[in-house]
SERONU-410316 format. One line per field, with one value per atom (N, C-alpha, C, O, CB): residue number from 1; residue in one letter; chain; z, y, x negated. Coordinates in Angstrom, 2 decimals, m for minus. Atoms other than C-alpha are relative to their C-alpha. Glycine has a CB too. Layout:
BEGIN
k = (NUM, ...)
r = (A, ...)
c = (A, ...)
w = (Z, ...)
v = (Y, ...)
u = (X, ...)
END
This chain:
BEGIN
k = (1, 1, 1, 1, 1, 2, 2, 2, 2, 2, 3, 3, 3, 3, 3, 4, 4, 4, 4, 4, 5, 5, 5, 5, 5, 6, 6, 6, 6, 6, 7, 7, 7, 7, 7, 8, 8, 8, 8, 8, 9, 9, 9, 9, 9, 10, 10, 10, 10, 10, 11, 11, 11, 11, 11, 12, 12, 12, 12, 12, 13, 13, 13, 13, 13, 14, 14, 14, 14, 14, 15, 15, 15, 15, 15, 16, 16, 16, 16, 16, 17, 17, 17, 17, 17, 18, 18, 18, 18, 18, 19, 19, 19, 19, 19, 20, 20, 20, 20, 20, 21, 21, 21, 21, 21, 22, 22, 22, 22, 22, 23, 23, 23, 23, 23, 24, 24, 24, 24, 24, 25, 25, 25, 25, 25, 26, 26, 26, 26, 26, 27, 27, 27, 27, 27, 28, 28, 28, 28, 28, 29, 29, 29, 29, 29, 30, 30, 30, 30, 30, 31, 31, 31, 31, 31, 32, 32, 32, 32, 32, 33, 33, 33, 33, 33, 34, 34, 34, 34, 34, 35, 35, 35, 35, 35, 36, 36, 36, 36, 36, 37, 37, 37, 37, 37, 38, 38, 38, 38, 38, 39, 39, 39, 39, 39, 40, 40, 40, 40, 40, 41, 41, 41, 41, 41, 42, 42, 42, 42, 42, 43, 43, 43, 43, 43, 44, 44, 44, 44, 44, 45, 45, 45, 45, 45, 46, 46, 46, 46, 46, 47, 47, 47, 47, 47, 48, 48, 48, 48, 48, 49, 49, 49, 49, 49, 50, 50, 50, 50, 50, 51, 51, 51, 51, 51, 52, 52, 52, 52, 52, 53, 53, 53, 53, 53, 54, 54, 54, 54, 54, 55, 55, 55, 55, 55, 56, 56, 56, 56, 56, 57, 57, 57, 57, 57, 58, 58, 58, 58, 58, 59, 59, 59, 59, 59, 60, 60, 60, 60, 60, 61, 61, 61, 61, 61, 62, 62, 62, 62, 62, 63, 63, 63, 63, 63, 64, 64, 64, 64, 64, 65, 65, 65, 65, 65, 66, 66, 66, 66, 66, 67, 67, 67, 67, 67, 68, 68, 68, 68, 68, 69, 69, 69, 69, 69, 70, 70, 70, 70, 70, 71, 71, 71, 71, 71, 72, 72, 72, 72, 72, 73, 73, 73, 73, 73, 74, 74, 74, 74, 74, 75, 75, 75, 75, 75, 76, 76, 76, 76, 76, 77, 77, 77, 77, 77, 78, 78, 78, 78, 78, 79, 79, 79, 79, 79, 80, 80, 80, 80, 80, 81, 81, 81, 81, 81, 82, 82, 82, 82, 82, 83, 83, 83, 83, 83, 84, 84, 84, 84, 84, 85, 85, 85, 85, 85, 86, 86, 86, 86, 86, 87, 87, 87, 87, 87, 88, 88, 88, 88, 88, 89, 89, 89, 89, 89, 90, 90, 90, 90, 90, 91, 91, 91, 91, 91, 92, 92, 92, 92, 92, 93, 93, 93, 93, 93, 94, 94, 94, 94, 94, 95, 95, 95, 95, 95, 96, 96, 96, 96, 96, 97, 97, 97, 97, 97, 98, 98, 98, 98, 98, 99, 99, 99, 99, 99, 100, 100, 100, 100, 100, 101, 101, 101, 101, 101, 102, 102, 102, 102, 102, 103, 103, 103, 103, 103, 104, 104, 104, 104, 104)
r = (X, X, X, X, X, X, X, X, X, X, X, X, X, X, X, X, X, X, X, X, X, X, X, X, X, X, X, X, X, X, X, X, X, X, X, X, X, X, X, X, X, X, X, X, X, X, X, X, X, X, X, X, X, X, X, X, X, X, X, X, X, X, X, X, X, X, X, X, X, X, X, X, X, X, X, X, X, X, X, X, X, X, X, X, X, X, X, X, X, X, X, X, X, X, X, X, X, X, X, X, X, X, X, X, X, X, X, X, X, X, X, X, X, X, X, X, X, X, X, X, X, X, X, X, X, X, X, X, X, X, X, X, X, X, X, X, X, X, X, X, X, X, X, X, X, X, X, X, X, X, X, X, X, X, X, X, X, X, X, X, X, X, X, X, X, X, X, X, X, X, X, X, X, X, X, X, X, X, X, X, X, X, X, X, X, X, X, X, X, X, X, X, X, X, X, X, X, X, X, X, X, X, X, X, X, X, X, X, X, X, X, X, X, X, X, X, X, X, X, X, X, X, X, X, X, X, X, X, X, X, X, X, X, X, X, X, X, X, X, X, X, X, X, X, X, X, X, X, X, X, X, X, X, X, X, X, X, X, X, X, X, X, X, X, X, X, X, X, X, X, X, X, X, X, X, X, X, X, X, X, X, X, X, X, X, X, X, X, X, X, X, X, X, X, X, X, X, X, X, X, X, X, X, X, X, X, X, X, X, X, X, X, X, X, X, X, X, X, X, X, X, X, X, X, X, X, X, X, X, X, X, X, X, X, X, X, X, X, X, X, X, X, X, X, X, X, X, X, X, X, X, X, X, X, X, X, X, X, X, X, X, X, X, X, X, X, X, X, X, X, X, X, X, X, X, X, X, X, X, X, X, X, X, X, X, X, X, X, X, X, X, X, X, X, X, X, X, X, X, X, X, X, X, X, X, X, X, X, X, X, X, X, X, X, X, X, X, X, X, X, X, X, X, X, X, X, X, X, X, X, X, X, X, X, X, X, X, X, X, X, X, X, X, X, X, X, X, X, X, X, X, X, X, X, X, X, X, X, X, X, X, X, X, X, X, X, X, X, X, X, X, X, X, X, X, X, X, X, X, X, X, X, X, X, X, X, X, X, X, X, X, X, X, X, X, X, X, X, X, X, X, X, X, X, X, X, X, X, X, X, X, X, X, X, X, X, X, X, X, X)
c = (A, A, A, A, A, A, A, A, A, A, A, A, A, A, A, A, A, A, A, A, A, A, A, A, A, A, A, A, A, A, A, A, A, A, A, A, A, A, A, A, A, A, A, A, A, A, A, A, A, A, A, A, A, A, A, A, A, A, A, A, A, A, A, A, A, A, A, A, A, A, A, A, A, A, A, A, A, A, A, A, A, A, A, A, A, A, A, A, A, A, A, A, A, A, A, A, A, A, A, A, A, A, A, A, A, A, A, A, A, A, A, A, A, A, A, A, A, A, A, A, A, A, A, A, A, A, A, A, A, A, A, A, A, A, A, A, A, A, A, A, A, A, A, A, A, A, A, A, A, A, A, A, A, A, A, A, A, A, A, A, A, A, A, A, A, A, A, A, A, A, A, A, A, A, A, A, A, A, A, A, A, A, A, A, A, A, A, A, A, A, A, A, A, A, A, A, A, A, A, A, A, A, A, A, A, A, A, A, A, A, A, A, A, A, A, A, A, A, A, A, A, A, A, A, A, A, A, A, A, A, A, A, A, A, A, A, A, A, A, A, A, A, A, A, A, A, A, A, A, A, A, A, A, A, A, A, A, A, A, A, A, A, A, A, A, A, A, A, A, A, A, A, A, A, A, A, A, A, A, A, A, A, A, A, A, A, A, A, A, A, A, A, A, A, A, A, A, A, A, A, A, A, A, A, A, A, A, A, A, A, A, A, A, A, A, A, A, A, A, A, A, A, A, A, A, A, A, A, A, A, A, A, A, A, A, A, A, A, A, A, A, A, A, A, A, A, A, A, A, A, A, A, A, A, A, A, A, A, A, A, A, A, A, A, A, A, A, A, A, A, A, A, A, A, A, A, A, A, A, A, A, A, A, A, A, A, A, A, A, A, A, A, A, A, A, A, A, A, A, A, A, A, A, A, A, A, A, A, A, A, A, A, A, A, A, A, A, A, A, A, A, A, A, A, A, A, A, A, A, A, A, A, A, A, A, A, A, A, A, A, A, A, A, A, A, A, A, A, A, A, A, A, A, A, A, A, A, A, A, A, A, A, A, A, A, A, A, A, A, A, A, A, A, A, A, A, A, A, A, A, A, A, A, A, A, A, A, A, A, A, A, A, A, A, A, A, A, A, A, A, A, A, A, A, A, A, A, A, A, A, A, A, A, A, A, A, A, A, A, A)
w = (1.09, 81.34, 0.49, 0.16, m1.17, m0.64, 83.34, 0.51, 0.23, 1.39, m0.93, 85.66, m0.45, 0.22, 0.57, 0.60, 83.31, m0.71, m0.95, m0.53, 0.39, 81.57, 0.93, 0.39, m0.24, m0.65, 84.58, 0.21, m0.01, 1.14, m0.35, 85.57, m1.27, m1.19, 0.41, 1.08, 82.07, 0.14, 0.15, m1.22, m0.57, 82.91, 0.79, 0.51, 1.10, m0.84, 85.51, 0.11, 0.75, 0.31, 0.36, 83.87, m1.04, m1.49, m0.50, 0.71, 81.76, 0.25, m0.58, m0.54, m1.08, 84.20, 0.88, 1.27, 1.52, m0.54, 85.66, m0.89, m0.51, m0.03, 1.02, 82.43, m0.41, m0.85, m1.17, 0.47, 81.87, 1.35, 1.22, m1.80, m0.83, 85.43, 0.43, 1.09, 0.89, m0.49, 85.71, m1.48, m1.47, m0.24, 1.35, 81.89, 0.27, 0.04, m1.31, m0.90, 83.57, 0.68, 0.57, 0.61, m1.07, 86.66, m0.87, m0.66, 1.49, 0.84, 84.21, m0.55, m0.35, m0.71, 0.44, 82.38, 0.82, 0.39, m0.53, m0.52, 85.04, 1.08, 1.75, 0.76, m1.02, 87.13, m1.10, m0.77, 0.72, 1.02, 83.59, m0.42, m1.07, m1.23, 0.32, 83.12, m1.29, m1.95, 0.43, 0.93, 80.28, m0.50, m0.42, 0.24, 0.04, 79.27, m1.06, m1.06, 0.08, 1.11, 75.72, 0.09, m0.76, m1.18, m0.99, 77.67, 0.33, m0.05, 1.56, m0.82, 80.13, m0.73, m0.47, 1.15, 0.90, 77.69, m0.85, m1.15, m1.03, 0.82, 75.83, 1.08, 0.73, m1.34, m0.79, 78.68, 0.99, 1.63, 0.30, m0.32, 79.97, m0.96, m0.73, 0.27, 0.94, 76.91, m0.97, m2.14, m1.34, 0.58, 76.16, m0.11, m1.23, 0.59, 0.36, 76.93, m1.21, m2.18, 1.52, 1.18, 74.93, m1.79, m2.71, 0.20, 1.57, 71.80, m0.48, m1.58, m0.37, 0.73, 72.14, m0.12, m0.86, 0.39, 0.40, 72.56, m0.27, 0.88, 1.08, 0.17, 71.63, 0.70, 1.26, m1.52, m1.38, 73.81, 1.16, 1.85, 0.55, m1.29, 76.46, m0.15, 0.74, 0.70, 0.04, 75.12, 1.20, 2.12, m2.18, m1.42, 77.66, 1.15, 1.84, 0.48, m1.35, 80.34, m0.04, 1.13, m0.09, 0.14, 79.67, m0.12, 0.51, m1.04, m0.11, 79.02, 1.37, 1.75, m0.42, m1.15, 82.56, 1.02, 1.75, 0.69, m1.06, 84.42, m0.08, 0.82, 0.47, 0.30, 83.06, m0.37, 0.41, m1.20, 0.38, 80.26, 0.52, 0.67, m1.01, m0.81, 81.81, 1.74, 2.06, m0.17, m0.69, 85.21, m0.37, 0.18, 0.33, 0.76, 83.24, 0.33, 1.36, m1.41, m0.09, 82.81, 1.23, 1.31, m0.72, m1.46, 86.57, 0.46, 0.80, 0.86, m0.86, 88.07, m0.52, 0.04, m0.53, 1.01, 85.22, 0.48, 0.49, m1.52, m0.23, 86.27, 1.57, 1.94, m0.48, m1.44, 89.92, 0.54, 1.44, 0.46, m0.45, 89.61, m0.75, m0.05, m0.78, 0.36, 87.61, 1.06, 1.22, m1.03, m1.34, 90.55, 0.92, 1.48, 0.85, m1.31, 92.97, m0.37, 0.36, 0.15, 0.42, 90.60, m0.06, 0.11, m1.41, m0.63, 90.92, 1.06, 1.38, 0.03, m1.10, 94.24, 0.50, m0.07, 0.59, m0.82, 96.53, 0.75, 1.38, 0.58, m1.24, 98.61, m1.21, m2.42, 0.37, 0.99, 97.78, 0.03, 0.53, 0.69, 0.14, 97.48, m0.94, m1.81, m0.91, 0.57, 96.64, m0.72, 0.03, 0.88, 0.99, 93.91, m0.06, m0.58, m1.83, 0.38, 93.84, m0.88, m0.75, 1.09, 0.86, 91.01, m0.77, m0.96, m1.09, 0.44, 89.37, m1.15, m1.38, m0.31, 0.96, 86.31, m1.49, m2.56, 0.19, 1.20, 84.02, m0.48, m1.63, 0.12, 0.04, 84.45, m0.71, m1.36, 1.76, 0.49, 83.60, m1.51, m1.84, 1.03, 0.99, 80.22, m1.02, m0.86, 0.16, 1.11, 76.65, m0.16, 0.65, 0.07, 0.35, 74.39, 0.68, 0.55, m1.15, m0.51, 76.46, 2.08, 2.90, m0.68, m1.61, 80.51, 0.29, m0.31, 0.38, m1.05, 82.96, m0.56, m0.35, 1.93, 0.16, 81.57, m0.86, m0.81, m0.26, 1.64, 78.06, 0.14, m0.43, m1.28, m0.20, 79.04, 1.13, 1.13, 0.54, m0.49, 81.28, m0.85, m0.83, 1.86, 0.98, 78.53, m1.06, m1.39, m0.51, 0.85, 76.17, 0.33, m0.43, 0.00, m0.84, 78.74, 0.39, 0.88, 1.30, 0.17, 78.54, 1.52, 1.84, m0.33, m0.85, 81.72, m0.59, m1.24, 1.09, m0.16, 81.81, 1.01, 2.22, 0.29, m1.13, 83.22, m0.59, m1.71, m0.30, 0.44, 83.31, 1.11, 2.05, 0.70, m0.06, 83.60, 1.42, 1.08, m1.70, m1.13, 87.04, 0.02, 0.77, 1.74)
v = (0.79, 108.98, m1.40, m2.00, m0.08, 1.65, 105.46, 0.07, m0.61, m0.65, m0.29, 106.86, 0.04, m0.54, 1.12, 0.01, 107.63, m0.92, m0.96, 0.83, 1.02, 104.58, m1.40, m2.34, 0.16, 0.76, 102.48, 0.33, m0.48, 0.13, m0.29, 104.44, m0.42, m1.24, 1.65, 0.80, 103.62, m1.22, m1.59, 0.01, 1.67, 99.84, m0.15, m1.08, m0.38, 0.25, 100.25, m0.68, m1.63, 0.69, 0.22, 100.56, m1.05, m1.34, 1.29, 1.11, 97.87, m1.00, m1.85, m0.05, 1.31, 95.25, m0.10, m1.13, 0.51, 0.28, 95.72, m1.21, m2.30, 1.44, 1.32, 93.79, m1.33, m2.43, 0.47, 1.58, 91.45, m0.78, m1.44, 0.36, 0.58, 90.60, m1.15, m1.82, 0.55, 2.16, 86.98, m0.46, m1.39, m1.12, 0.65, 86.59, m0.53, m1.63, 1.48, m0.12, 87.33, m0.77, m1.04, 0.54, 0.88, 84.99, m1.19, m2.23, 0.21, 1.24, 82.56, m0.32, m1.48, m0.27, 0.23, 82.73, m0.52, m1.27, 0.97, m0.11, 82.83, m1.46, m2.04, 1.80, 1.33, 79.73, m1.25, m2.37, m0.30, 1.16, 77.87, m0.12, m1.14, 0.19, m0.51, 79.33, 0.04, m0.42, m0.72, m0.64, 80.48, 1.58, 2.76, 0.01, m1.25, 82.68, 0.59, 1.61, m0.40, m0.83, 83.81, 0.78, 1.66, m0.67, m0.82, 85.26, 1.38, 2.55, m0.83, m1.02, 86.63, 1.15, 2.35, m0.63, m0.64, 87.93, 1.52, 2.60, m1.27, m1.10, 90.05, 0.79, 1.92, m0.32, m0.91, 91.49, 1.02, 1.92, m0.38, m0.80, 92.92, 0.85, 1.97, m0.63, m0.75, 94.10, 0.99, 1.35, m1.59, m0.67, 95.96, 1.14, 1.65, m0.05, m1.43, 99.39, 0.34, 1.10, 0.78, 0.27, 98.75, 0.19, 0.67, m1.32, m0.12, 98.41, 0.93, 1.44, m1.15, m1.61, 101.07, 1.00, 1.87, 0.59, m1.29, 103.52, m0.02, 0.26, 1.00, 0.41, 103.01, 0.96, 0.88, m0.01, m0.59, 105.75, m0.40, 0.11, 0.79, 0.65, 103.53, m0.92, m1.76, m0.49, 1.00, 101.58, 0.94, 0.33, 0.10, m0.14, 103.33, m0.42, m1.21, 1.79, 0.21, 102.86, m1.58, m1.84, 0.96, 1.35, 99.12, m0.33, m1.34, m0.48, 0.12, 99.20, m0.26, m1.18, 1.63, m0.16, 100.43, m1.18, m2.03, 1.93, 0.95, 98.57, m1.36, m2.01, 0.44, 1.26, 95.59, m1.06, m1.61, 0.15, 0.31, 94.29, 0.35, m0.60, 0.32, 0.01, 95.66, m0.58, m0.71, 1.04, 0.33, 94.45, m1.54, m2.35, 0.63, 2.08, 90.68, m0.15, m0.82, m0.74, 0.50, 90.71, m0.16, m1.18, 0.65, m0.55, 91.98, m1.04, m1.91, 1.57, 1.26, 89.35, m1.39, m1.86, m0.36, 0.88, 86.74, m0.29, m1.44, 0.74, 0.19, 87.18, m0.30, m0.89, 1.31, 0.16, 86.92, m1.22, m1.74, 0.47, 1.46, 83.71, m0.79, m1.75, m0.49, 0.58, 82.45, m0.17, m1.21, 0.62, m0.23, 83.32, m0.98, m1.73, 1.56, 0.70, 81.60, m1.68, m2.56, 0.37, 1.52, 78.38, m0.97, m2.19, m0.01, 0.08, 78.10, m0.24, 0.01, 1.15, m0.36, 77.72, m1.41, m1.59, 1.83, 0.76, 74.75, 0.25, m0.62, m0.60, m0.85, 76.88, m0.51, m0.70, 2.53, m0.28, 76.53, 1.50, 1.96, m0.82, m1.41, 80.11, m0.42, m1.24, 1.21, m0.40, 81.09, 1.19, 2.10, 0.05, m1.63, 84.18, 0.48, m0.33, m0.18, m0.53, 86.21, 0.91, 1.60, 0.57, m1.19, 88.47, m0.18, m1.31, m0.20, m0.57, 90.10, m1.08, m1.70, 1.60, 0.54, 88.12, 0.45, m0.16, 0.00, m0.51, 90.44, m0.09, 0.22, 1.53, 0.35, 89.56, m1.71, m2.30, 0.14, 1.52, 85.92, m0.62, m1.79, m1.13, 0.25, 86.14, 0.65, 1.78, m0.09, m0.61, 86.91, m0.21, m0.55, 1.31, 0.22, 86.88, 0.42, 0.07, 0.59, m1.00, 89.32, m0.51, 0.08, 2.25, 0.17, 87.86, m1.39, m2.01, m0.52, 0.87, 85.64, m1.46, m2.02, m0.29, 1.00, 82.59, m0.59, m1.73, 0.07, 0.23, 82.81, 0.50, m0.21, 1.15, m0.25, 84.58, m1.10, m1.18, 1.62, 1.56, 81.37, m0.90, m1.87, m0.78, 0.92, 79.26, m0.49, m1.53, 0.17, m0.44, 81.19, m0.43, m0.85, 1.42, 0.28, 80.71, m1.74, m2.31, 0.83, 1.99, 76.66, m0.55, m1.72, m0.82, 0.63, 76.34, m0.52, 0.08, 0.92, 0.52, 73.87, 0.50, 0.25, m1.27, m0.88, 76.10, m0.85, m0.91, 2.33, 0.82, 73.98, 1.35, 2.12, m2.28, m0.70, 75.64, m0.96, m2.14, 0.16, 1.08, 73.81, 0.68, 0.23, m0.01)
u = (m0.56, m87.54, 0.36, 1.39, m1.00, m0.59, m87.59, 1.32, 2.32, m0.88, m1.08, m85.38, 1.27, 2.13, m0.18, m1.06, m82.66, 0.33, 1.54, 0.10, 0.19, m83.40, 0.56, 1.14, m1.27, m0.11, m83.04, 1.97, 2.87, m1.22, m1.56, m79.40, 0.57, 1.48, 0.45, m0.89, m78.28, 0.21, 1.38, m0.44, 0.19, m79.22, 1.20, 1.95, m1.49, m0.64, m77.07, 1.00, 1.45, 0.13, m1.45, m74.16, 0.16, 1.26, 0.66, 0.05, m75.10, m0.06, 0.29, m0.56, 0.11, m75.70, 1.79, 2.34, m1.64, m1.34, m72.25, 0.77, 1.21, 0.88, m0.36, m71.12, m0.70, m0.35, 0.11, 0.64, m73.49, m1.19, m2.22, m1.17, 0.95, m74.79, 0.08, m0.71, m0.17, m0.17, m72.97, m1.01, m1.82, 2.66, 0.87, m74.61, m1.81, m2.31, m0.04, 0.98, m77.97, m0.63, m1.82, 0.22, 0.33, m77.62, 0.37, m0.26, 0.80, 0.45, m76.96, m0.84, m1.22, 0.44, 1.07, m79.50, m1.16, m2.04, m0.23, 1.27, m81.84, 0.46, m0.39, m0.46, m0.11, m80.15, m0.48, m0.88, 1.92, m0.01, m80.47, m1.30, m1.55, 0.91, 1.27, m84.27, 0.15, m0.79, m1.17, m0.21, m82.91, m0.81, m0.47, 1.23, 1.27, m86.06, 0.06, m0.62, m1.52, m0.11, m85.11, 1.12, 1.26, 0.01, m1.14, m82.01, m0.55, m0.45, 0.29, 0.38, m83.82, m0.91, m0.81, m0.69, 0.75, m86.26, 0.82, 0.30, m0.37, m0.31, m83.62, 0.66, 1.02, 0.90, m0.11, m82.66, m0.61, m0.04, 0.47, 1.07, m85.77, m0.21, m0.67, m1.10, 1.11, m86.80, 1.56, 1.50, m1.34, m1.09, m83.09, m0.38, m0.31, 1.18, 0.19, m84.23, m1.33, m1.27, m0.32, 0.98, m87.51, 0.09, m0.58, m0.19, m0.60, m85.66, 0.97, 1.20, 0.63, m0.62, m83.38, m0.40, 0.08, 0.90, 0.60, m85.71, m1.53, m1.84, 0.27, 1.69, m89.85, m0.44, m1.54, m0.78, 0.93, m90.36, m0.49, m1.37, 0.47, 0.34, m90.41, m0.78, m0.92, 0.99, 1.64, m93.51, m1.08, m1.64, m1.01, 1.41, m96.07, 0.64, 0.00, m0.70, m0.99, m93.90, 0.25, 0.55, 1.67, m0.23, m93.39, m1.26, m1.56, 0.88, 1.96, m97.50, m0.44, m1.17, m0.97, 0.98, m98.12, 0.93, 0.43, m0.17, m0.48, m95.27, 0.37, 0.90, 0.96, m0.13, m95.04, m1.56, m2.35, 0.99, 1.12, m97.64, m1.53, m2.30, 0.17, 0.96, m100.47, m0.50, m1.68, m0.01, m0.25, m99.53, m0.18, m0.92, 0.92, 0.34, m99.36, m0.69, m0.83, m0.30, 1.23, m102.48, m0.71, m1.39, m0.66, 0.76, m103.95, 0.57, m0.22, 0.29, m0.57, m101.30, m1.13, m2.12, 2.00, 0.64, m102.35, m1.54, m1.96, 0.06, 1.36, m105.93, 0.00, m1.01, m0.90, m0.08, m105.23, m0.08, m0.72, 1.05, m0.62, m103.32, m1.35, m1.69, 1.92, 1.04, m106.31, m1.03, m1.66, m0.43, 1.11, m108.55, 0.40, m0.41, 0.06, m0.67, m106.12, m0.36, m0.83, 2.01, 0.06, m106.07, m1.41, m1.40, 0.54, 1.78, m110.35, m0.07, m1.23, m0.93, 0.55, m110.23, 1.08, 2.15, 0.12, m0.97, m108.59, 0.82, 1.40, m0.35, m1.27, m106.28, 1.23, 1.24, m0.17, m1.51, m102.36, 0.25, m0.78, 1.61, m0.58, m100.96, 1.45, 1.71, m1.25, m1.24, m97.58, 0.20, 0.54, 0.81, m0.31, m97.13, 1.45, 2.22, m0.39, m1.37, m93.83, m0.28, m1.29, 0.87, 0.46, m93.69, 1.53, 1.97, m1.73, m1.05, m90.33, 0.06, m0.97, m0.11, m0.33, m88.48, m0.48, m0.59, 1.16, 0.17, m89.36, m1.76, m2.06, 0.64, 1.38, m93.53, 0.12, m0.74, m0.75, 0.57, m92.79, 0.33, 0.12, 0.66, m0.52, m91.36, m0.19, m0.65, 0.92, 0.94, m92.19, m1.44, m2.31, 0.05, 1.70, m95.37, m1.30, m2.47, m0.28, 1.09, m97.03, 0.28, m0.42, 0.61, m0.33, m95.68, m1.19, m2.07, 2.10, 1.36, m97.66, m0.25, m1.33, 0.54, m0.50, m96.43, m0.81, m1.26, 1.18, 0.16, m97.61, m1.62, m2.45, 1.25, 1.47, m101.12, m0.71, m1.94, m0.15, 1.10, m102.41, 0.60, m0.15, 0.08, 0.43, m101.10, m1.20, m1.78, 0.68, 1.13, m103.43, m1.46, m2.34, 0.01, 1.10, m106.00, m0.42, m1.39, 0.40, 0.07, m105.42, 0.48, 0.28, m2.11, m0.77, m103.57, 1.46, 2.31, 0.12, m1.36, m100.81, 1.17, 1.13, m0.21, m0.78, m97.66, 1.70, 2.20, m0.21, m1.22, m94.36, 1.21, 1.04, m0.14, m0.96, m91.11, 1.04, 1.21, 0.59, m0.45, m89.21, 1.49, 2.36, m1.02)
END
C-alpha cells in the first residue's frame, strides 16, 4: 500500500516540486506540512503506516535528541523533512518537553 502510495506521489511531485523547494528554502512548515501529510488525507488507510514511519519514529528520534541535549557533547542530527513538522514531528514534541527549538 506505501508503495503505490509513494508512486502516486510521484507523479505528484513532478508538479509541485519547485512549490516544495520553496517552501522548504522559506521554512515554510505549514507548506511543508501539507505536503507530507497529502497521502494521509486522501486515504486513512495510511494511518498505521504513517504511525510506524513517521510519528512513532518522532518520538524515538525526539527522545534521542533529548539524550544528546543532557550531555555536553555537540552532535549533529539529520533526520528527513517530514520528522520535523506538524503536531506530532520532532519540533513540536521537545517543545512540549520545554525545550527552546528555534526555527534558523
Amino acid at each position: 500500500m506505501f508503495l503505490v502510495s509513494a508512486f502516486g506521489d510521484l507523479e505528484l511531485l513532478k508538479g509541485e516540486i519547485n512549490e516544495i523547494l520553496k517552501a522548504w528554502d522559506k521554512g515554510d512548515t505549514k507548506t511543508m506540512e501539507s505536503f507530507v501529510s497529502k497521502s494521509l488525507q486522501d486515504d486513512l488507510r495510511m494511518l498505521p503506516i504513517y504511525e510506524k514511519l513517521i510519528f512513532e519514529r518522532n518520538k524515538n528520534i525526539a527522545s534521542k535528541i533529548e539524550g544528546y541535549l543532557k550531555t555536553n557533547e555537540h552532535y549533529f542530527v539529520v533526520v528527513g523533512a517530514a520528522h520535523l513538522v506538524g503536531k506530532d514531528g520532532i519540533i513540536e514534541i521537545l517543545k512540549k518537553k520545554g525545550y527552546l527549538v528555534e526555527q534558523l
